[in-house]
N, C-alpha and C positions, 0 to 999 in steps of 0.2 A: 579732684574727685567730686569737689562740691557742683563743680558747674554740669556732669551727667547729670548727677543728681535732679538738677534744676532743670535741665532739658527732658528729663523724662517725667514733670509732675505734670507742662502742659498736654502733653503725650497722653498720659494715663486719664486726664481728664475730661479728652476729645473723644475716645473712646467709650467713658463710660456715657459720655452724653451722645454719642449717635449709638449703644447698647439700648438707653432710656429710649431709642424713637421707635424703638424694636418693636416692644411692647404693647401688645394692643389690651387693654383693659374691658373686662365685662361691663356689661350696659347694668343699667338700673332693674331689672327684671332678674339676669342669672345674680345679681348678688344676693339680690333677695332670698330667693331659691337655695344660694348652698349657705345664707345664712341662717335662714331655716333648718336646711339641713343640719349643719355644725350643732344647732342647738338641743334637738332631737336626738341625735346621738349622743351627745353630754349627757342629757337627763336618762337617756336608756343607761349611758355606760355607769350612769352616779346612780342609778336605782341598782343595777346589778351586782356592782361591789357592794353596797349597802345590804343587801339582800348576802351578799356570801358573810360578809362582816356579821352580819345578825348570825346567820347558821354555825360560823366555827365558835363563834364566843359561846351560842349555847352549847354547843358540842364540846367543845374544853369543859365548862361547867357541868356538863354529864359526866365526863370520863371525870372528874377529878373530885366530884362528890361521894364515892364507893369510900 
């Protein structure tokens, strides 16, 4: 059983290395760009829960001061 084993790790590794040639990676310009983006979107989505966070907490604290 052990020597499959051993025949299919060269196997599995020739693979993933002509998978890796696959790959064509963005240039220096679109990284940039959806770095940017990624980050613009965090600070929008981290304002926006911050902003509901603020709203319910005061809202509990209205409904539960009567």
């Amino acid at each position: 059983m052990s020597d499959s084993v051993e025949n299919k790790k060269p196997a599995f590794f020739a693979g993933v290395k002509s998978e890796l040639k696959k790959i064509t990676w963005p240039d220096r310009e679109d990284m940039l760009k959806q770095s940017i983006a990624v980050v613009v979107v965090s600070i929008v989505t981290g304002a926006f829960i911050a902003l509901l966070d603020f709203l319910i907490q005061h809202g509990v604290e209205f409904l539960t001061t009567f």
